[in-house]
DOBA-651308 format. One record per residue: residue in three letters; x, y, z of N, C-alpha, C in turn; residue number from 0. Coordinates in pm, 1 decimal. Example, Ala and Ser with C-alpha at 12.3 -4.5 7.8 and 13.67 -1.06 7.14 Angstrom:
<drenmars>
<drenmar residu="ALA" n_east="1319.0" n_north="-569.0" n_up="780.0" ca_east="1230.0" ca_north="-450.0" ca_up="780.0" c_east="1320.0" c_north="-330.0" c_up="780.0" num="0"/>
<drenmar residu="SER" n_east="1285.0" n_north="-225.0" n_up="708.0" ca_east="1367.0" ca_north="-106.0" ca_up="714.0" c_east="1290.0" c_north="3.0" c_up="787.0" num="1"/>
</drenmars>
This chain:
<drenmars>
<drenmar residu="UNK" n_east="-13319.5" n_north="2189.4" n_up="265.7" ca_east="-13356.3" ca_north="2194.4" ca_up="403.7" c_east="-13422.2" c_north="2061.1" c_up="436.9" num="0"/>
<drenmar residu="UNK" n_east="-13359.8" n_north="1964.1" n_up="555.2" ca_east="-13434.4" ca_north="1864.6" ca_up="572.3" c_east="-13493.8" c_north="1860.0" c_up="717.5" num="1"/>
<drenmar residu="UNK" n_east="-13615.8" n_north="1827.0" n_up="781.1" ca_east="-13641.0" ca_north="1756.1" ca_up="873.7" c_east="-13667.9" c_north="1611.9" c_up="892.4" num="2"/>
<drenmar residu="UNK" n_east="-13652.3" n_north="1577.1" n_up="1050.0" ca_east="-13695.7" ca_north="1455.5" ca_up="1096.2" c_east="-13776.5" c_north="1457.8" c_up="1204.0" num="3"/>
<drenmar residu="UNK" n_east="-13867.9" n_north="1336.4" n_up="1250.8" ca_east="-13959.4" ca_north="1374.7" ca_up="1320.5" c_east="-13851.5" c_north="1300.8" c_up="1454.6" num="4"/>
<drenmar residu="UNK" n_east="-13897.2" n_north="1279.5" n_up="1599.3" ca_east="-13848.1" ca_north="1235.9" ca_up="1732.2" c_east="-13942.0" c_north="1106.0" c_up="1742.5" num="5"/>
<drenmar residu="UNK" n_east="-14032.3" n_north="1082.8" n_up="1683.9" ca_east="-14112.5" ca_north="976.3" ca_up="1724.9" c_east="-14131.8" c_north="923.5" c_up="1572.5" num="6"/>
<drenmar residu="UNK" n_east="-14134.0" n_north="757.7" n_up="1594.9" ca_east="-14199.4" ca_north="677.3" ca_up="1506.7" c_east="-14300.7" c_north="735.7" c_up="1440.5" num="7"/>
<drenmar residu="UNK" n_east="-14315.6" n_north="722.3" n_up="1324.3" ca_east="-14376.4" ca_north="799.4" ca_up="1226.8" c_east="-14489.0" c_north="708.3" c_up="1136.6" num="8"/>
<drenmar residu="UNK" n_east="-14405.0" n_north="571.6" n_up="1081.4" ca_east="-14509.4" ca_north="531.8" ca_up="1029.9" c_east="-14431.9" c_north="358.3" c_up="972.2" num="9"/>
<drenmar residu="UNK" n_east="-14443.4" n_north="245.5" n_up="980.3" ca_east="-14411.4" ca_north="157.6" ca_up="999.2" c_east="-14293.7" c_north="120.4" c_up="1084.5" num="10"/>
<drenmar residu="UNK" n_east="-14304.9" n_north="140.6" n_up="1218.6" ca_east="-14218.9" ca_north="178.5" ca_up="1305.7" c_east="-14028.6" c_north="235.8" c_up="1295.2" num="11"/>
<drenmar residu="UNK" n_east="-14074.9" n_north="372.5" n_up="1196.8" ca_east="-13980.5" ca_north="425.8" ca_up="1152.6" c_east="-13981.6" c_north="587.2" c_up="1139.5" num="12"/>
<drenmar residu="UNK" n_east="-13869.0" n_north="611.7" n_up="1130.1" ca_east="-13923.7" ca_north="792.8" ca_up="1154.5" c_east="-13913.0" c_north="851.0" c_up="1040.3" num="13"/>
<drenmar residu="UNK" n_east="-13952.8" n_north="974.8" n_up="1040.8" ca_east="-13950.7" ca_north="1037.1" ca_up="880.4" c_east="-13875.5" c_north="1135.4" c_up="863.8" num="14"/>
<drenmar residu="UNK" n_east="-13785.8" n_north="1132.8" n_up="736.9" ca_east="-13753.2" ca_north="1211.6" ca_up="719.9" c_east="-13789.1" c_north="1288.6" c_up="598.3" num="15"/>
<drenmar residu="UNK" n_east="-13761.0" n_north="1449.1" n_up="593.7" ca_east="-13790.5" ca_north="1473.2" ca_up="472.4" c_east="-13672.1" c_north="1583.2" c_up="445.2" num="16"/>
<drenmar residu="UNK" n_east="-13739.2" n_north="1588.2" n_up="255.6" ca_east="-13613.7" ca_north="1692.0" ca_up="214.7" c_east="-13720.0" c_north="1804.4" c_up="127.6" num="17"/>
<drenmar residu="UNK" n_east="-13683.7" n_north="1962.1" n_up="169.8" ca_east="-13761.1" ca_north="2051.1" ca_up="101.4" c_east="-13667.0" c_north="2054.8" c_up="-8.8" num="18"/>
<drenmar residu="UNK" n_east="-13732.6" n_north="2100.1" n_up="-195.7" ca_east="-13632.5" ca_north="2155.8" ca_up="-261.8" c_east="-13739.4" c_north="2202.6" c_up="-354.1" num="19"/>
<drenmar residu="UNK" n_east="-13708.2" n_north="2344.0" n_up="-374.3" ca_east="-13779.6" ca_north="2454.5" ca_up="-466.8" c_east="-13726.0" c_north="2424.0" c_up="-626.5" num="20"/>
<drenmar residu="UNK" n_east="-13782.0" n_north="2443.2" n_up="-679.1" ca_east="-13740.9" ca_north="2416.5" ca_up="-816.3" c_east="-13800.8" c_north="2537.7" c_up="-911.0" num="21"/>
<drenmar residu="UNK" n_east="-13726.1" n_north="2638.1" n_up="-1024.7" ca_east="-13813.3" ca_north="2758.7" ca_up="-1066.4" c_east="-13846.1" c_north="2729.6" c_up="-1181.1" num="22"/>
<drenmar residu="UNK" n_east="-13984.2" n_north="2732.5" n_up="-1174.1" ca_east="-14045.3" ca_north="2687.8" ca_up="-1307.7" c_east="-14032.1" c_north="2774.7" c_up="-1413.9" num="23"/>
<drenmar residu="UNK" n_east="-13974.6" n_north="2869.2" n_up="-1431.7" ca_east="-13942.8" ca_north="2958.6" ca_up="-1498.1" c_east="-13790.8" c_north="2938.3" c_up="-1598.2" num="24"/>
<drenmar residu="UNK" n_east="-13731.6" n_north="2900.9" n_up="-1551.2" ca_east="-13553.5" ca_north="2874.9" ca_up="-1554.0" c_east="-13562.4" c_north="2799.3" c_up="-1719.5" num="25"/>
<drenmar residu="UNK" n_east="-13475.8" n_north="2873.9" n_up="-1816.0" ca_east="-13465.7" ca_north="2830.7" ca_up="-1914.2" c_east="-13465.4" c_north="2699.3" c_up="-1942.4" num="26"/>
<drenmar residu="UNK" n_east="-13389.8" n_north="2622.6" n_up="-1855.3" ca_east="-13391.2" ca_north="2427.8" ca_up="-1927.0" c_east="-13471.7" c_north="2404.0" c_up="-1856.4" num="27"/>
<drenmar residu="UNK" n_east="-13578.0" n_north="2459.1" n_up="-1758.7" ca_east="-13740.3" ca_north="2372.0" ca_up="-1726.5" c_east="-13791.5" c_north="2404.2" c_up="-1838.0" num="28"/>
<drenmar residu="UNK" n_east="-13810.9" n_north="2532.5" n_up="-1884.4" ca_east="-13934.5" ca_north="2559.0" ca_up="-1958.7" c_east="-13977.5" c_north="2533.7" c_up="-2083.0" num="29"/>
<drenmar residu="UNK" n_east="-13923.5" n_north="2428.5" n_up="-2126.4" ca_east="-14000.3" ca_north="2334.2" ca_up="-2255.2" c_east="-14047.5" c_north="2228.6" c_up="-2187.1" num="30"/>
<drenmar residu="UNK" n_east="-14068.9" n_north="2196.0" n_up="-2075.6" ca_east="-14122.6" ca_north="2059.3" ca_up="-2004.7" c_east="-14216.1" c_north="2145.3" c_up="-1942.0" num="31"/>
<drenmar residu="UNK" n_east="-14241.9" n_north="2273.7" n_up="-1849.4" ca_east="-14302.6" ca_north="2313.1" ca_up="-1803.7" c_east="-14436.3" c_north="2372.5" c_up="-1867.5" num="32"/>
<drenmar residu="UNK" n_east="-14351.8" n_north="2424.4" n_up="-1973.6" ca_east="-14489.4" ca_north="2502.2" ca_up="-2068.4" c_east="-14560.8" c_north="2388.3" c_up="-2105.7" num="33"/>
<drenmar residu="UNK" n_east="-14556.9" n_north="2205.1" n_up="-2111.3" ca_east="-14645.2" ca_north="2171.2" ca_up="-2149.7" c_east="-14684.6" c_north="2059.4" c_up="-2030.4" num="34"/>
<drenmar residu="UNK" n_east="-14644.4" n_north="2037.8" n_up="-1935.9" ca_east="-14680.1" ca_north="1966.0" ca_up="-1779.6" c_east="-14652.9" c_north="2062.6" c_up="-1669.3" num="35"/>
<drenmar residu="UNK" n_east="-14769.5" n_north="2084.3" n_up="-1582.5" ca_east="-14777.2" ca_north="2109.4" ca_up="-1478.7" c_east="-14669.5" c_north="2085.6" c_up="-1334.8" num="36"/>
<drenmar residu="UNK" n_east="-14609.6" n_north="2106.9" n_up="-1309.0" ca_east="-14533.3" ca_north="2033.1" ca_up="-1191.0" c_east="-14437.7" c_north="1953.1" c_up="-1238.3" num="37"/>
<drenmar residu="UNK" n_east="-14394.6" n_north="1964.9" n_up="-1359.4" ca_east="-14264.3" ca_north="1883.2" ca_up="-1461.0" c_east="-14143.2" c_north="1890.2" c_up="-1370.2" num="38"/>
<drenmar residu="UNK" n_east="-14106.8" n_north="2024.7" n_up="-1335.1" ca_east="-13950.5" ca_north="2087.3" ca_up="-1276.7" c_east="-13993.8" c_north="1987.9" c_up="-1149.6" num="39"/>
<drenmar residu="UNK" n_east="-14126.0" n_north="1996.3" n_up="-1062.4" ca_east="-14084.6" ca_north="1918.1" ca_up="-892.5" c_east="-14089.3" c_north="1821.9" c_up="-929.5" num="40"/>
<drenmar residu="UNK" n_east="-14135.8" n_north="1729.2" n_up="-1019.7" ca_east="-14151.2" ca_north="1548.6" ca_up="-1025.1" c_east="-13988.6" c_north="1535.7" c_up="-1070.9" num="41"/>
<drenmar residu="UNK" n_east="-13900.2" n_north="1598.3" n_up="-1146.3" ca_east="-13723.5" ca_north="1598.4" ca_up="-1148.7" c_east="-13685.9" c_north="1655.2" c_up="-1057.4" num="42"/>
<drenmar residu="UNK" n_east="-13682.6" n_north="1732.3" n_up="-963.9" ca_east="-13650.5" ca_north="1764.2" ca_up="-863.3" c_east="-13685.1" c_north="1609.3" c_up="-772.8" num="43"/>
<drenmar residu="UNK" n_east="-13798.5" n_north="1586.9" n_up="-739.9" ca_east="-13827.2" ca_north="1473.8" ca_up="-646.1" c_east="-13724.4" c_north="1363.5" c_up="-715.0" num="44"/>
<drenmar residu="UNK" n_east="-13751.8" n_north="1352.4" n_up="-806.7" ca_east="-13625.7" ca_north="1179.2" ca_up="-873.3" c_east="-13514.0" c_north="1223.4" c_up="-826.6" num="45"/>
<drenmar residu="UNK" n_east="-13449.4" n_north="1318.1" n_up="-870.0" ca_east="-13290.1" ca_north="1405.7" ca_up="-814.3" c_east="-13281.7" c_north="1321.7" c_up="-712.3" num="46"/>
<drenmar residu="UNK" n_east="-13360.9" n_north="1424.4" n_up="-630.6" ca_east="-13362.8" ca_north="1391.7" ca_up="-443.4" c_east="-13414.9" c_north="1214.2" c_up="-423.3" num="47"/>
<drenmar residu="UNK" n_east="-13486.1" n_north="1148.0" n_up="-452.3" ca_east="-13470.6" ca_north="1013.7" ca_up="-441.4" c_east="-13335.7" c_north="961.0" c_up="-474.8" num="48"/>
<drenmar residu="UNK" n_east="-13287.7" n_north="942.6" n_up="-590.4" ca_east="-13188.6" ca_north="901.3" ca_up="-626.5" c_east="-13078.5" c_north="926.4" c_up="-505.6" num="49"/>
<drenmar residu="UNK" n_east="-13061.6" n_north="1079.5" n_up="-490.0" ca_east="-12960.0" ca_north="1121.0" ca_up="-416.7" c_east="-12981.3" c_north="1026.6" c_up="-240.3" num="50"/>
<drenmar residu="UNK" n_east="-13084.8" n_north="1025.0" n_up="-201.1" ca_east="-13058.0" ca_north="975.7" ca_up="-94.8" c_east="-13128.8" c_north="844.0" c_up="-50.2" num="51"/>
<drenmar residu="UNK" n_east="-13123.3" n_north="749.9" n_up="-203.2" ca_east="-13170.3" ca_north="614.7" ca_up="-225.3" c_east="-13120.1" c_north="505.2" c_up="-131.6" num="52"/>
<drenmar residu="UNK" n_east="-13063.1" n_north="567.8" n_up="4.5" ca_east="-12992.3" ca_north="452.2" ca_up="80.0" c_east="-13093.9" c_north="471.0" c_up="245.5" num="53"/>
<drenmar residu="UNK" n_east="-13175.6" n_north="566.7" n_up="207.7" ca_east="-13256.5" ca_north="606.7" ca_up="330.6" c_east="-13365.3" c_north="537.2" c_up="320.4" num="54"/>
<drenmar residu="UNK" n_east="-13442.8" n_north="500.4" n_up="285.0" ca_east="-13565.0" ca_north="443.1" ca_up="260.8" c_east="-13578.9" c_north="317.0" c_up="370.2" num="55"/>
<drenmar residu="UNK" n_east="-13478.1" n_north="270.3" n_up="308.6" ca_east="-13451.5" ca_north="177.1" ca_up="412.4" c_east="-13462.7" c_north="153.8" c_up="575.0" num="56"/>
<drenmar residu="UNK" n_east="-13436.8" n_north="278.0" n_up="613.6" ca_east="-13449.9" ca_north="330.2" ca_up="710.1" c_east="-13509.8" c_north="417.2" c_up="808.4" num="57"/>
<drenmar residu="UNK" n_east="-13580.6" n_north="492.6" n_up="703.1" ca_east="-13652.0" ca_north="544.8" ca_up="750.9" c_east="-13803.8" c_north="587.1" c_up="619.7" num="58"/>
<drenmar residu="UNK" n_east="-13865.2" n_north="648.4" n_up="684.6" ca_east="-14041.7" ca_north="663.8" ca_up="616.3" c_east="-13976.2" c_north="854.6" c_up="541.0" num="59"/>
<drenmar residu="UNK" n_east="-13905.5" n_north="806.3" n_up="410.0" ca_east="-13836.5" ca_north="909.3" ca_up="343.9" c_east="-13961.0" c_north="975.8" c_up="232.5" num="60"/>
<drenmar residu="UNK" n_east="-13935.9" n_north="1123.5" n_up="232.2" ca_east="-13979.8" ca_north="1236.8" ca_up="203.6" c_east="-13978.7" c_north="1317.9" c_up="114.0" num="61"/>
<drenmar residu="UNK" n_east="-13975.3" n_north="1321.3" n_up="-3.0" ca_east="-13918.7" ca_north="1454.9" ca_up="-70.2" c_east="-14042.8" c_north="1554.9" c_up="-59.4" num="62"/>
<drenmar residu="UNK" n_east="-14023.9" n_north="1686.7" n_up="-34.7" ca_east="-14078.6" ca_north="1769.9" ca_up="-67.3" c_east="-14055.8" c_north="1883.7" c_up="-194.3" num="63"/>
<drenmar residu="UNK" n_east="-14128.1" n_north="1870.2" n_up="-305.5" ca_east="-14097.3" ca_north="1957.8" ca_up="-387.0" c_east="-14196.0" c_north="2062.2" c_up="-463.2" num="64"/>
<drenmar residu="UNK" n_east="-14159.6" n_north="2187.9" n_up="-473.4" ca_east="-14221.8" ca_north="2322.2" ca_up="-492.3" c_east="-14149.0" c_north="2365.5" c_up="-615.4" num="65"/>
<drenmar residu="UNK" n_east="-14260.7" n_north="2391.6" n_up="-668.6" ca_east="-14199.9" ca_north="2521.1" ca_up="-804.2" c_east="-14223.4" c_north="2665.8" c_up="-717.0" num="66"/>
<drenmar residu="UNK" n_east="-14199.8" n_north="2754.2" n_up="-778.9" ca_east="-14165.3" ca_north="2884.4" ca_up="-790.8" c_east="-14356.4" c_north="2965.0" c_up="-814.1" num="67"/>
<drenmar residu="UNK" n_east="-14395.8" n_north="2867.0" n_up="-955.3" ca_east="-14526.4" ca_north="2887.7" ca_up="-968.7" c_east="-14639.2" c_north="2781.6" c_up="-876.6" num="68"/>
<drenmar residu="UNK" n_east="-14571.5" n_north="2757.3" n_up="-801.9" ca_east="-14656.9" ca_north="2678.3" ca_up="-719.2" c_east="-14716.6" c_north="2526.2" c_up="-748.6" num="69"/>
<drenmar residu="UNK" n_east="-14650.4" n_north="2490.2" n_up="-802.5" ca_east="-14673.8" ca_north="2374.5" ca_up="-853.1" c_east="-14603.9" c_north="2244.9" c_up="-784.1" num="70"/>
<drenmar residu="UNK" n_east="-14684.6" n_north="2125.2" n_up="-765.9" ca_east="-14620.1" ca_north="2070.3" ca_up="-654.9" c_east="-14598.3" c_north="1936.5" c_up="-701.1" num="71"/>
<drenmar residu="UNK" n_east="-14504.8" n_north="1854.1" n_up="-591.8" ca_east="-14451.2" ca_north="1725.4" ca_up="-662.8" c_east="-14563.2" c_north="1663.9" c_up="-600.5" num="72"/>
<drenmar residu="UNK" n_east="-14545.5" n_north="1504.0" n_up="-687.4" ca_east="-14670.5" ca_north="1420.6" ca_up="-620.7" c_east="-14599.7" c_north="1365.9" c_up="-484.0" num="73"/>
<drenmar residu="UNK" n_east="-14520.1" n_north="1355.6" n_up="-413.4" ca_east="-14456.5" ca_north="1342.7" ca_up="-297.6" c_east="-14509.5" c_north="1456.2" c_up="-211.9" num="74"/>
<drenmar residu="UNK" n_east="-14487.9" n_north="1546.4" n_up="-249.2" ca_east="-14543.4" ca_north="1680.4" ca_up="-154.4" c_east="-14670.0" c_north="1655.8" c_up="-126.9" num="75"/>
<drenmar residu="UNK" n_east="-14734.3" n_north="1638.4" n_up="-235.0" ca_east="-14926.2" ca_north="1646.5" ca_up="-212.8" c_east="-14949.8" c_north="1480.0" c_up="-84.3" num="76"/>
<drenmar residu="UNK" n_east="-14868.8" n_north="1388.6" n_up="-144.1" ca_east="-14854.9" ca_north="1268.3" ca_up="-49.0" c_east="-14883.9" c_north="1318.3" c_up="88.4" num="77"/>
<drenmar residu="UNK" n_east="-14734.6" n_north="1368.7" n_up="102.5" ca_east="-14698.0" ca_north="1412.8" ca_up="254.6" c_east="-14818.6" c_north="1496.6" c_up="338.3" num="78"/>
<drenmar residu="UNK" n_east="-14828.8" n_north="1607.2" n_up="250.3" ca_east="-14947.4" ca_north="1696.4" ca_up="283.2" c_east="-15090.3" c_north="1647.4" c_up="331.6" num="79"/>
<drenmar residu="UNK" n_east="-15089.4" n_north="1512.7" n_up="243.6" ca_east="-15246.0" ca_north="1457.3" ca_up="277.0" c_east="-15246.3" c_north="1387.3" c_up="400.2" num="80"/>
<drenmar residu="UNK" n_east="-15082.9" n_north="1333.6" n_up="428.1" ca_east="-15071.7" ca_north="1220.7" ca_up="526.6" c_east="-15049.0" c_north="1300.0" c_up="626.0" num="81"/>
<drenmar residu="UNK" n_east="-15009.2" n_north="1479.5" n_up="627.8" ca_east="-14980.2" ca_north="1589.8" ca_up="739.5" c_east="-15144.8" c_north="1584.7" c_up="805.8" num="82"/>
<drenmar residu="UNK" n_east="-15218.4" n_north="1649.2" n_up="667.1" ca_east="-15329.5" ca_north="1604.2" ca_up="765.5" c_east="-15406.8" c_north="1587.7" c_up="796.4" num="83"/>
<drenmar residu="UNK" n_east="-15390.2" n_north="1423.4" n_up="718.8" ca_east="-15451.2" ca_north="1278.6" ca_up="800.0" c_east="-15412.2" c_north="1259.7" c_up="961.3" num="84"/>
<drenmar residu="UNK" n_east="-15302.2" n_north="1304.0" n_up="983.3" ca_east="-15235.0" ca_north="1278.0" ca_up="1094.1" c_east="-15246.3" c_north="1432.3" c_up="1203.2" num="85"/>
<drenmar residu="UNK" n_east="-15285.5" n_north="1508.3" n_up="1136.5" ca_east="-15327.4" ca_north="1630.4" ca_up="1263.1" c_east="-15445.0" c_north="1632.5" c_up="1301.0" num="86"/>
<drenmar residu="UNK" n_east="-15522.8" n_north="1560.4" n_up="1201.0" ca_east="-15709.7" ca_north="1529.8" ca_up="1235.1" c_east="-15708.9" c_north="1481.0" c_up="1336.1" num="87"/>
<drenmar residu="UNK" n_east="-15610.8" n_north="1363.2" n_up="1352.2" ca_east="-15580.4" ca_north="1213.0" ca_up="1448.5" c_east="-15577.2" c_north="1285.5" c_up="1550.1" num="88"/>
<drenmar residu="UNK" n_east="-15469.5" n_north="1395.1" n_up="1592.6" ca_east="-15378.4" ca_north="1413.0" ca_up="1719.3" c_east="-15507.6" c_north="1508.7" c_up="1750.5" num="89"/>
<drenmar residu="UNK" n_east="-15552.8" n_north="1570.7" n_up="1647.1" ca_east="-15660.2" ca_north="1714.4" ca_up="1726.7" c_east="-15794.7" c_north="1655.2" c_up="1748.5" num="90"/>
<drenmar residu="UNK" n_east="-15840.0" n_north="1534.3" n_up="1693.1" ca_east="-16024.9" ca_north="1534.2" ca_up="1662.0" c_east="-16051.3" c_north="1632.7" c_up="1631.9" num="91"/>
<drenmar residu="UNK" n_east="-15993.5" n_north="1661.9" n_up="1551.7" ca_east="-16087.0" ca_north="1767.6" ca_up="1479.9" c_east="-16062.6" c_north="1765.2" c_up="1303.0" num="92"/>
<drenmar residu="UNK" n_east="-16117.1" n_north="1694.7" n_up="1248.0" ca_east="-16105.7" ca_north="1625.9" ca_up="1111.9" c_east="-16193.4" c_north="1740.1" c_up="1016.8" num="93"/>
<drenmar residu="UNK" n_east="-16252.3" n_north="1819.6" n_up="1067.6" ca_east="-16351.0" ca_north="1949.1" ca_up="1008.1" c_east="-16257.0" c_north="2045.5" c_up="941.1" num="94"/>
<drenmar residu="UNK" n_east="-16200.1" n_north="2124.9" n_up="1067.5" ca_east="-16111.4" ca_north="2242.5" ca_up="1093.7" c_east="-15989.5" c_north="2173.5" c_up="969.7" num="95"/>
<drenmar residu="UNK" n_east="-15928.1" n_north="2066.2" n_up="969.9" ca_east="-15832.3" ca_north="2048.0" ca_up="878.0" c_east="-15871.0" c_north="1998.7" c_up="743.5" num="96"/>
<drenmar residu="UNK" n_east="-15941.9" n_north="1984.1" n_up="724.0" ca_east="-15993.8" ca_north="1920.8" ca_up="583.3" c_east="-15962.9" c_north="2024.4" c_up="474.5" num="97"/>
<drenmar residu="UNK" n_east="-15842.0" n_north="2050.3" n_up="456.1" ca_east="-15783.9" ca_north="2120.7" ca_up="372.7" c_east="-15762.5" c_north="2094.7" c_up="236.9" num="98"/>
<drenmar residu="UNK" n_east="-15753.9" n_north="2192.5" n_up="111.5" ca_east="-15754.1" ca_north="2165.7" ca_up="13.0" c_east="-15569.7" c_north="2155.0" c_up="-5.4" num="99"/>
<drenmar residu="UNK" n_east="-15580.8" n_north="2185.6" n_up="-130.4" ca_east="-15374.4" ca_north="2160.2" ca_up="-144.5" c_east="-15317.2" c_north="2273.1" c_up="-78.2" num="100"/>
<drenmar residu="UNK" n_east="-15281.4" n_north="2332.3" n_up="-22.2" ca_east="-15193.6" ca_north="2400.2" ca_up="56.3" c_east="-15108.1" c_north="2550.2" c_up="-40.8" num="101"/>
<drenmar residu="UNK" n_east="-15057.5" n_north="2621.8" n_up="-54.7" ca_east="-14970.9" ca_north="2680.1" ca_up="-75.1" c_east="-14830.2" c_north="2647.6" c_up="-17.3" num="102"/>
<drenmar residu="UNK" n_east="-14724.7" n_north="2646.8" n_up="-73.3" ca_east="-14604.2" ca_north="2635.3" ca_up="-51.0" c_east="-14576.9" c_north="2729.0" c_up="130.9" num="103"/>
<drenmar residu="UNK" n_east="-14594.4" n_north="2809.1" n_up="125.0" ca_east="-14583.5" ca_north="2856.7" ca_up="293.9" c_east="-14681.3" c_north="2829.2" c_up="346.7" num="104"/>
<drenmar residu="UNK" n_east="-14821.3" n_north="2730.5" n_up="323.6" ca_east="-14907.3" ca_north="2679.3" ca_up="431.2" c_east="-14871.1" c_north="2575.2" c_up="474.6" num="105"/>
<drenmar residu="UNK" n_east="-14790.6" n_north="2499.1" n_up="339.3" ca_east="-14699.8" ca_north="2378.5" ca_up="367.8" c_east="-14615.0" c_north="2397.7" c_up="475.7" num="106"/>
<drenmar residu="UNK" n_east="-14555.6" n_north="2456.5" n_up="456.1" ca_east="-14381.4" ca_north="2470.8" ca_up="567.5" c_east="-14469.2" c_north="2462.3" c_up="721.5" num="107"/>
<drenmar residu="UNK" n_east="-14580.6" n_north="2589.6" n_up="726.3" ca_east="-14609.5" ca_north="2607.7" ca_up="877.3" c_east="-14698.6" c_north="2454.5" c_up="866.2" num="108"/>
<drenmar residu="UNK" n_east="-14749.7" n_north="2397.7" n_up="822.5" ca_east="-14839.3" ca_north="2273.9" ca_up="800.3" c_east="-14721.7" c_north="2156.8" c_up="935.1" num="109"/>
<drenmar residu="UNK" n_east="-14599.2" n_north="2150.0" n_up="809.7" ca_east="-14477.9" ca_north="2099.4" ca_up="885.6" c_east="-14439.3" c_north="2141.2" c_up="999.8" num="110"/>
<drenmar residu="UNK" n_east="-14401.8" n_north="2281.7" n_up="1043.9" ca_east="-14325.5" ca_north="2311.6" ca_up="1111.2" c_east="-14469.6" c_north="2256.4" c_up="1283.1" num="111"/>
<drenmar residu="UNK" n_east="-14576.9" n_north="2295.3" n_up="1255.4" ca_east="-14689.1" ca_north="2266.5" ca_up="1349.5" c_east="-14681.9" c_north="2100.1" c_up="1404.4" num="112"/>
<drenmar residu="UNK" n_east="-14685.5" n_north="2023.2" n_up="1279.5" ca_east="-14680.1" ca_north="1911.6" ca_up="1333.0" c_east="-14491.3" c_north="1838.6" c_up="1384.9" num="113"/>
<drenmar residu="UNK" n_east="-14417.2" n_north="1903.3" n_up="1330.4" ca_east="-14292.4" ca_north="1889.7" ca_up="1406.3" c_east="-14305.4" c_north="1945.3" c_up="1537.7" num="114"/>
<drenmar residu="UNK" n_east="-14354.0" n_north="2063.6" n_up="1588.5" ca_east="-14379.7" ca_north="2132.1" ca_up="1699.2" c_east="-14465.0" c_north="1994.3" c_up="1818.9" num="115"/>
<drenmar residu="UNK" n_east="-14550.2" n_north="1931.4" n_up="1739.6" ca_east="-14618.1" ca_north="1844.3" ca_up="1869.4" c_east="-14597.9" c_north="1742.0" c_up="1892.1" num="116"/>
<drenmar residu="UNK" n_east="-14455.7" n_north="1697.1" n_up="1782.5" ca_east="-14411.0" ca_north="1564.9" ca_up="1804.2" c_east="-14304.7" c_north="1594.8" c_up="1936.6" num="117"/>
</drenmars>
């Protein structure tokens, strides 16, 4: 699942991103998983870089990646911090959001909110 934002995003370029779940459970994760945290989303995130290594260029590119056990890529936690860094901005209100890491569905509505006010 990917979004993009309608407005310049961040070095006068827009963002796009790509969600992809990864199950930390799944037989060929789980000798990397049982001994790193977030192993399955940091290969999931390279996947998805690789795969759409011609975007960058172009735009302020995204991966978003989730395990199953909740475990998150360092791209996700990125995005998340820069979600909101950037909803503090639009709301003044830097209190109310000063959020810790998110859950995987606080994420999505996190996104779907700030897609909503772009």
């Amino acid at each position: 699942m990917g979004f993009a934002t309608r407005i310049l995003w961040s070095q006068g370029k827009h963002a796009v991103w790509d969600f992809i779940f990864s199950d930390t459970l799944v037989p060929s994760h789980l000798a990397q998983t049982l001994l790193t945290v977030g192993s399955a989303a940091q290969v999931a995130e390279a996947g998805k870089r690789l795969k759409y290594v011609g975007l960058e260029s172009g735009y302020a590119f995204y991966v978003v990646a989730l395990e199953t056990l909740d475990a998150w890529g360092k791209d996700a936690q990125g995005l998340v911090s820069h979600l909101r860094d950037k909803l503090a901005a639009l709301t003044g209100e830097p209190g109310s959001l000063a959020l810790q890491l998110p859950s995987a569905e606080h994420c999505l509505r996190l996104l779907l909110c700030l897609v909503q006010m772009n």
